[in-house]
C-alpha positions in Angstrom: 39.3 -132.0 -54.2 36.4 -129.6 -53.8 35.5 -126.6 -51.4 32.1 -126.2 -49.5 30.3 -123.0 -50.5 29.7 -122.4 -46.7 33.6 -121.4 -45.5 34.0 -122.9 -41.7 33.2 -119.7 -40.4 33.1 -115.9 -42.4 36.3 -114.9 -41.2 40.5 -116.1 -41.2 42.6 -114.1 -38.6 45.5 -114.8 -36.8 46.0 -118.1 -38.8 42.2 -119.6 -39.0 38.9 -119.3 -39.0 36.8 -117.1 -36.5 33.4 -116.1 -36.4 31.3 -113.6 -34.8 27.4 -114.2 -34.7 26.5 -110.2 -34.0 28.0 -109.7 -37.0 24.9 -108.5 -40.1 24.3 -111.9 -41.9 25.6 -111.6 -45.2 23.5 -113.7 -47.7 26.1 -115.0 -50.7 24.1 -115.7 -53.7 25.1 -117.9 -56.3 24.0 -115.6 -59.8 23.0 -118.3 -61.8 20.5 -119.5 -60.0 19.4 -116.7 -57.3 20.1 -119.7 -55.0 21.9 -118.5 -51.2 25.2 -121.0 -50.8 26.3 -119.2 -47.8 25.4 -117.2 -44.8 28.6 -115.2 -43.4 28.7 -112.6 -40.6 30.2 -108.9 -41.0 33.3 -108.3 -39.1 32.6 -106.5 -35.6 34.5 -104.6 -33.8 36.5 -107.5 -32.1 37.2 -109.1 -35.7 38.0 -105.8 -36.8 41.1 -105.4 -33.8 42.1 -109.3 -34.0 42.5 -108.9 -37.6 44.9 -105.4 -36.5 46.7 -106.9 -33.5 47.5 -110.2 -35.3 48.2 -108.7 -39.0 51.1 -106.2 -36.7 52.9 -109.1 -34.6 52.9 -111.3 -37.8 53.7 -108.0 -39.6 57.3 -108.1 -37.5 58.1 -111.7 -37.7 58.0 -111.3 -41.8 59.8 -108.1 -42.0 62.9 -109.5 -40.4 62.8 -112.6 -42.6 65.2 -112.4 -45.5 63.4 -111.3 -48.9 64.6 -114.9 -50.4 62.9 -116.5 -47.1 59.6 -114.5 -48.0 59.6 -115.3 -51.8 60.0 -119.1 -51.2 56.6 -119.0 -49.4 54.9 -117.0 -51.9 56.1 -119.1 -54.4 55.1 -122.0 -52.7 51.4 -120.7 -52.2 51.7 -120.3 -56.1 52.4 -123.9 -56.5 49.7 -124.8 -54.0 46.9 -122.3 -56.1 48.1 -124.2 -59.4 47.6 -127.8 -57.8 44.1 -126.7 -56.4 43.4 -124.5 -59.3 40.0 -126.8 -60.3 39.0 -126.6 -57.0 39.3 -122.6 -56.8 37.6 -122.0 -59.9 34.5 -124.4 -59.0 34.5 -121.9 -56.2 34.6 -118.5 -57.5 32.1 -120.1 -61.0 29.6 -120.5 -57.7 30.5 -117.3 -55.8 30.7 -115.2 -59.1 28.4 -116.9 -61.7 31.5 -116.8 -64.2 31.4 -119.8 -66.4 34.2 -122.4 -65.1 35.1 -122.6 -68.8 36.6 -119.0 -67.7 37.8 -119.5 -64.4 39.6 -122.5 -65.1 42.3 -120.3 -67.2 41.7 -116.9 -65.6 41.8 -116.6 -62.2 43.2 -118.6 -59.2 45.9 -119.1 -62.3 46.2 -115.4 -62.4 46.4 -115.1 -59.0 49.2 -117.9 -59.0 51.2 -115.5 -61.3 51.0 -113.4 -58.9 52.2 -114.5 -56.4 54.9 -116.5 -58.4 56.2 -113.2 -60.0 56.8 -111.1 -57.1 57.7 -114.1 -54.7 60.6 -114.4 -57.7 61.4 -110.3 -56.9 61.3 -110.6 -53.2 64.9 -111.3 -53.0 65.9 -108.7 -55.0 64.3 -105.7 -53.4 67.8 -104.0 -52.3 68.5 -100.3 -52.6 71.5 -98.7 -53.5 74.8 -97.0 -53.3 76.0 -93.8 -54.2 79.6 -92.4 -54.2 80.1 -88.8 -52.7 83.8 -88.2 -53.0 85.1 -89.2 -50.1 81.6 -89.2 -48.5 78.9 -92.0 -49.7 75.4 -92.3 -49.0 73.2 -95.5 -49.3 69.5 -96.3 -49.5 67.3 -99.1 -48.1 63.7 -100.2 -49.1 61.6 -100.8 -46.4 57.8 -102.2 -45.7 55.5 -99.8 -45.0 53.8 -101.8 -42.2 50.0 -102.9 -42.4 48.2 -102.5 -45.5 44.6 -103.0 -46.1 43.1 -104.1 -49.6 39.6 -104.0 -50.2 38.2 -106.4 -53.1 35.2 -106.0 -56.0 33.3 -108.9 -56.9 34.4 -108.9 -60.2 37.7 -111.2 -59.4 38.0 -112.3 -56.0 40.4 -114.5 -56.0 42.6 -112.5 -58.5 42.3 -109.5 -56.6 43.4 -110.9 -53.1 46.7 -112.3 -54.8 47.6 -109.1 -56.9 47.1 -107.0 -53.3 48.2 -109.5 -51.3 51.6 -110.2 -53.9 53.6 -107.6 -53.9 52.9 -106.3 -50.4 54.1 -109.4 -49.1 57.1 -109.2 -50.8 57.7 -106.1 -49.6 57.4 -107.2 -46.0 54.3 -106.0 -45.0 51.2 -107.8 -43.5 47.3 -107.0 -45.1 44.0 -106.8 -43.7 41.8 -108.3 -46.9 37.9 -107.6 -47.6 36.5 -109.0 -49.8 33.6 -107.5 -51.7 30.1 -108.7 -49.9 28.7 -110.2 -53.2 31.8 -112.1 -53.3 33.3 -112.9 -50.5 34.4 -116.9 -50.5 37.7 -117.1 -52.4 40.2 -114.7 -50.6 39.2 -116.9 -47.3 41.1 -119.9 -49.5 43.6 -117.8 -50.3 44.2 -117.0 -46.7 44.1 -121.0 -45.8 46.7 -121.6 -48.8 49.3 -118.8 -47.6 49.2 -120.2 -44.0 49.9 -123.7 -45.3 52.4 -122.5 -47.7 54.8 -120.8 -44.6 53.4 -117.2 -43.5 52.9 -116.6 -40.0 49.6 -116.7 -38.7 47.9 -113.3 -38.9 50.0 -112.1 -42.1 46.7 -112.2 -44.3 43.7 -111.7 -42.5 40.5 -111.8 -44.4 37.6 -110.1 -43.1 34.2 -109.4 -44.1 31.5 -106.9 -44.3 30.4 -103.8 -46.2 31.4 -100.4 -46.3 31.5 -99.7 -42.6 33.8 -102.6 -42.1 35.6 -101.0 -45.2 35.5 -97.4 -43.4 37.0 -98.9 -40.0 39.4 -100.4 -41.8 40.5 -97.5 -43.9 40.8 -95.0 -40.8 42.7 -97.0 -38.0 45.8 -95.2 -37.9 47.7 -98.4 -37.3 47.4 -99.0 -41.2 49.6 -97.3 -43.4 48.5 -98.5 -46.7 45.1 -98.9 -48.4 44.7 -100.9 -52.0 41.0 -100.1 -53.7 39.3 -102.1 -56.7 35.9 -100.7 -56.9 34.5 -97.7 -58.1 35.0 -94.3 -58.6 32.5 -93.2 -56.4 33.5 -95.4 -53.6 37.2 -94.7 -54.5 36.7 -91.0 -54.0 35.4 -91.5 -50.1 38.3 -94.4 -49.7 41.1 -92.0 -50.8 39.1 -88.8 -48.5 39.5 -91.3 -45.6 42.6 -92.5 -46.1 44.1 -89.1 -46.8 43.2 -87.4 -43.3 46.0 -90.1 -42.0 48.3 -89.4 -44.8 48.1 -93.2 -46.4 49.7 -94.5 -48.9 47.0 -95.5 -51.4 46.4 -97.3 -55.0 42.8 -96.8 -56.8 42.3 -98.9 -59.2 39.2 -97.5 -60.4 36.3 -97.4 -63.1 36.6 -97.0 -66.9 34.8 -96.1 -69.8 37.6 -97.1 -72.2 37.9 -96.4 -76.1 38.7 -99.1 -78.4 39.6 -97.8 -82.0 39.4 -99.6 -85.3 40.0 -98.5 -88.2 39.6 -99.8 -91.5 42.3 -101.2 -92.6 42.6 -103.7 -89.3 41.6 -107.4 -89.5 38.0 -107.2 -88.7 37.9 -111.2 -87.4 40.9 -109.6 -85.2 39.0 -106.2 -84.3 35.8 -108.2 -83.4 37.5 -110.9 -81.3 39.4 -107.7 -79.2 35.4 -106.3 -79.1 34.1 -109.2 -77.4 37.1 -109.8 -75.4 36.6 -105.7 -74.1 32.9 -106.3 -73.9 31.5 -109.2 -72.5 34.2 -111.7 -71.3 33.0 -112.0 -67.4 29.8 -110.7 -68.9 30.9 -106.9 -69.0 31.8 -107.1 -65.7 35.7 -105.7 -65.8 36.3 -102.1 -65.3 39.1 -101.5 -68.0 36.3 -103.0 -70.7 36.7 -101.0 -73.9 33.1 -100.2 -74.3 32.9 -97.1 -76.2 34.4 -99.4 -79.9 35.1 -96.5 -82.5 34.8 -98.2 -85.7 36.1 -96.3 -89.1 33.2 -95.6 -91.0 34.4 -97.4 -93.7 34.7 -100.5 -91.9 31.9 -100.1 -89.9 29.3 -102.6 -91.6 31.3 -105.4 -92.0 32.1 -105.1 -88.7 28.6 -104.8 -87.2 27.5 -107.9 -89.3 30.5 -109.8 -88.2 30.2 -109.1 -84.5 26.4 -110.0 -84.8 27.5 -113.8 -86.5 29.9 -114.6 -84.0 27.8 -113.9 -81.3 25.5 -116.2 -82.2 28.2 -118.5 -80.6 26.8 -117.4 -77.0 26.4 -120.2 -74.9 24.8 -119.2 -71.9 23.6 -121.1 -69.2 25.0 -123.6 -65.8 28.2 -121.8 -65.3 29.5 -125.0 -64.3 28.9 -127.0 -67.4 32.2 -126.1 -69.6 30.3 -125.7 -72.4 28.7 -122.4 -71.4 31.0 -119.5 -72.1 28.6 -116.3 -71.4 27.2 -116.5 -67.5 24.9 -114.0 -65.7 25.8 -110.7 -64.2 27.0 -111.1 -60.1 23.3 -109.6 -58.4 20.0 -108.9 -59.3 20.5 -105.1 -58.6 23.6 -105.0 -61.1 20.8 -107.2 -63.9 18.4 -104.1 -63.1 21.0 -101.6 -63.3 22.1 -102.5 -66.9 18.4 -103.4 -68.1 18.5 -99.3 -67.2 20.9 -98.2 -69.0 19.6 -100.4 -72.4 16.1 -98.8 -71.9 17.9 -95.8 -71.7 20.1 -96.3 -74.7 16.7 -97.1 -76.4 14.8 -94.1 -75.5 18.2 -91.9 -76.7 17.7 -93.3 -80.5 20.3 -95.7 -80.5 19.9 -98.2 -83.0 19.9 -101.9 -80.9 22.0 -104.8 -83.4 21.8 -107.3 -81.0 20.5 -108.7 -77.8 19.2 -105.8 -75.2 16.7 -109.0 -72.8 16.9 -110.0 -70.0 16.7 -113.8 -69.8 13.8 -115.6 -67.5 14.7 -117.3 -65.1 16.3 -117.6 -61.6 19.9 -116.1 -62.6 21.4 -112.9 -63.5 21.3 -113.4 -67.2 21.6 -110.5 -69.4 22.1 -111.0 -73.6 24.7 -109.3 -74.8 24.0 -105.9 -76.1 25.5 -103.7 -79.1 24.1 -100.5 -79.9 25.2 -99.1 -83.3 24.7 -95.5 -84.4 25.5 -94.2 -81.1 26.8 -90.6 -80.5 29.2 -89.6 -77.7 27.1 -87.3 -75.5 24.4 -90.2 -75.0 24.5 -91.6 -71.9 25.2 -95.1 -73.0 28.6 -93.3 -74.2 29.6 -91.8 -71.0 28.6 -93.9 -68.2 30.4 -96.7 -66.7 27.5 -99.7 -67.3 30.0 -102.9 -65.8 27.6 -105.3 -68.0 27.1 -106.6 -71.2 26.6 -103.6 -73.2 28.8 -102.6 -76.4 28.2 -99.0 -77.7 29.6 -98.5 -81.5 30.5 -95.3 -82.8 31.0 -94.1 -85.9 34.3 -91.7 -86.8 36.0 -90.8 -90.5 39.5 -89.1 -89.2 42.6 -89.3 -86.5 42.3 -86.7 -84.9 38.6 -86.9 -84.8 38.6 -89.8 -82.8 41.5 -88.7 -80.6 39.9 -85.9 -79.5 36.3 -87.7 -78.5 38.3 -90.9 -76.9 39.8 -88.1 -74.7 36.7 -86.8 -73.6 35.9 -88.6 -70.7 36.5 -88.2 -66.8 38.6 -92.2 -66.7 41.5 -93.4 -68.4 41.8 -96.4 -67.4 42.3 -98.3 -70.4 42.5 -97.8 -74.7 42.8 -99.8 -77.6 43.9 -99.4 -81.4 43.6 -102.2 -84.5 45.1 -101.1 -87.5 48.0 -102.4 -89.8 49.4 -99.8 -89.8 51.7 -100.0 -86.3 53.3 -96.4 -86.8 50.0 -95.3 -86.3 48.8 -97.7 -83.7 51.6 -96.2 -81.7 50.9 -92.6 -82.8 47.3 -93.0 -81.2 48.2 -95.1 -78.3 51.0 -91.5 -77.7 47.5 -89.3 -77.8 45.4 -91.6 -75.9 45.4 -90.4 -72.0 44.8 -93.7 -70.6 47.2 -96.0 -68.3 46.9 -99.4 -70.1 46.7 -99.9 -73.7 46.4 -102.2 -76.1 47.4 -102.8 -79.8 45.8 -105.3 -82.0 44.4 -106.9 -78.9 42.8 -106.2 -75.8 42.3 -107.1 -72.3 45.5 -109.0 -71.9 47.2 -108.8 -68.0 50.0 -110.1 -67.5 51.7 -110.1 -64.0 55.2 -108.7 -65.8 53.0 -105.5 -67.2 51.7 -102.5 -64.9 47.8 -102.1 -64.4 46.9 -99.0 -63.9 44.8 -95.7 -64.8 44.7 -92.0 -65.6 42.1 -89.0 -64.5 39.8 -90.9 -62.4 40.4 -94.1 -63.3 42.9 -94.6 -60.3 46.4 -94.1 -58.4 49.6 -96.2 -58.9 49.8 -99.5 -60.6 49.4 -103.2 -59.8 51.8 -105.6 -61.0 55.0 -105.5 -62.1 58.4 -103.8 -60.6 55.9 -100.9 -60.7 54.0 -102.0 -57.6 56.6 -102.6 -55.9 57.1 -98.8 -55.3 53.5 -98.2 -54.2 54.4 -101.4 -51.0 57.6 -99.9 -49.7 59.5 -97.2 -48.8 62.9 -95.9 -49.5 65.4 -95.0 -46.4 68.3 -92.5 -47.4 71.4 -92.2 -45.3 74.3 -90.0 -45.5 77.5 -91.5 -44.1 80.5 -89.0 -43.4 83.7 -90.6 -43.2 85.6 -87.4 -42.1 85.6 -84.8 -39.8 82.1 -83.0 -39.2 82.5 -79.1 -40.5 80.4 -76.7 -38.4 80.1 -72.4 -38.5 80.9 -72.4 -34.8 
């Protein structure tokens, strides 16, 4: 089985395809090749309100299902993602440029956790009693209605599934865009669901850029928005959505830390490094790309990293051997070409890579900069590419202080032996997903989330739960009401 690049039409609402000509053409570029494998239209205003109308009627059929009756369809859309899963990561290697040597373990198969994890909770989403005397109260978790999540390019596929999860669960319907670079997978997602049970409309997918986003954001029929983007685009999503008091989670930028200190395993340190730095080629926003490395350790470290990069294999994303693939667009190539001049003209010393490679794709070596200090900008600015900055520190505190000293905290890491202080630092760090001795790692059973302006709320886990339903209290009397008068 394999997928055309060009979907049957750029949208699915109210259970299929649907298309709209007056929509902006959206050009999707495959990144290895600067080759177009698609033309899709932006959602219009009539997509925009069959996508609303739809996603509410389907919204009440799904709500008054039992939560066992909804799980059994989420899992089933889990098995169906795991019997497809080839075909899915073909897809989203073309759509993102990610070798399929990656997406074959790390994508539709995250999604399919997903969906298998909280199709698994969806029956047990009860509240709770409580004893008052003679009195007794009860609550009740409820959907909130229609939710919107809006995608980035980074993981398509995973992204629709970890939105579209637990809000489904919860017994609410969502509106899905997709980022523009990237917008083929969450359309198969929105096939799979249909075929796996959900009524038609439950998960629309709808495309377009940051108007579609906006009119999606601001109807006052949703009561939910999901972001994965940004912090700059997170800070006008969460303006929006707050003038109609919505829910929200941000899942936002990062500029994490990632600690080693001397006594760690270097061959351990330097595979968490690479993992943090250029797995998807940089392009994952809790990447720890600010590695503090003990100065002690430091060399070894540096020379390490440098042999085992020779190991990059870039190239045809689709040929398995090629584990390092290009960055999604030409403007996000540009972009971190920037910001290695930059590092360059700030006097940090380049180890490795730092070229763009010639060609038709998005190819960009990856990049460590040694001797690099924090206020440079290298240090301080989200670069979502292939770009390692390694700073030196001798204490602690020292480095628990400058890890701090940053506007995200999304993510932090720490590789020692030494696991009273591994958890010591990980205590200090303000950051919402750590890592010890390893990094990167997401399972479905562990909450995703940041601090500072790294985000809102969490994905995954019981945790999301909370952030896709609401909690009902009621007070039952069972004797005579006392009044003043």
């Amino acid at each position: 089985m394999s997928y055309d690049t060009q979907p049957a039409a750029s949208h699915f609402v109210a259970g299929g395809y649907v298309e709209d000509t007056a929509g902006a053409e959206i050009e999707v570029i495959h990144p290895a090749t600067g080759a177009v494998i698609a033309r899709l239209h932006e959602a219009t205003d009539r997509i925009v309100e069959l996508a609303m109308v739809s996603a509410l009627e389907a919204q009440e059929v799904w709500a008054a299902m039992t939560g066992a009756e909804r799980g059994r369809v989420l899992r089933r859309a889990a098995d169906l993602i795991r019997e497809r899963n080839r075909a899915l990561s073909e897809l989203e290697t073309m759509d993102t440029g990610k070798p399929l040597q990656e997406t074959l373990v790390a994508d539709a198969a995250s999604g399919a956790d997903a969906l298998e994890y909280f199709g698994g909770l969806a029956g047990t989403l009860t509240g709770e009693h409580i004893q008052l005397g003679g009195n007794w109260a009860y609550t009740r978790r409820e959907p909130l209605g229609l939710c919107v999540g809006i995608g980035a390019w980074n993981y398509p596929t995973q992204i629709a599934c970890w939105k579209a999860a637990p809000a489904l669960a919860c017994g609410n319907a969502m509106i899905f865009k997709p980022s523009e670079s990237t917008p083929l997978c969450a359309l198969k997602v929105a096939e799979i669901l249909v075929e796996a049970g959900a009524p038609a409309g439950l998960f629309n997918v709808v495309q377009g850029r940051a108007e579609v986003g906006s009119a999606l954001v601001t109807d006052p029929r949703v009561a939910k928005v999901s972001l994965t983007g940004s912090v700059p685009t997170g800070r006008r999503v969460y303006a929006a959505a707050a003038a109609g008091i919505k829910s929200v989670t941000m899942e936002l930028g990062g500029k994490s830390p990632l600690i080693v200190f001397e006594d760690a395993d270097v061959e351990d340190a330097v595979g968490g490094a690479i993992l943090g730095n250029f797995y998807s080629s940089g392009q994952i926003c809790s990447n720890g790309t600010r590695v503090f490395v003990q100065k002690g350790l430091r060399d070894r470290f540096l020379r390490r990293l440098a042999e085992r990069l020779e190991g990059v294999v870039m190239g045809d994303p689709m040929d398995e051997a090629v584990n390092f693939g290009p960055l999604v667009s030409a403007a996000q190539r540009d972009k971190v070409m920037g910001y290695i001049r930059t590092g360059l003209g700030e006097g940090a010393r380049l180890v490795c890579g730092g070229e763009a490679v010639p060609g038709g794709g998005y190819f960009v070596q990856p990049t460590v900069f040694a001797d690099v200090t924090d206020g440079m900008v290298i240090a301080r600015d989200e670069i979502f590419g292939p770009v390692m900055a390694v700073l030196d520190f001798e204490h602690e505190d020292e480095v628990v202080r400058r890890a701090n000293a940053t506007e995200f905290g999304l993510s932090a890491g720490v590789f020692t032996r030494d696991l009273a202080r591994a958890h010591r630092v990980i205590g200090n760090l303000h950051a919402g997903t750590c890592f010890i001795n390893s990094y990167n790692d997401a399972p479905v059973e562990m909450p995703f989330g940041g601090m500072k302006m790294s985000g809102v709320g969490r994905e995954n886990a019981r945790a999301a739960i909370d952030h896709y339903s609401q909690l009902k209290s009621v007070f039952v009397r069972m004797g005579a009401v006392e009044a003043p008068y």
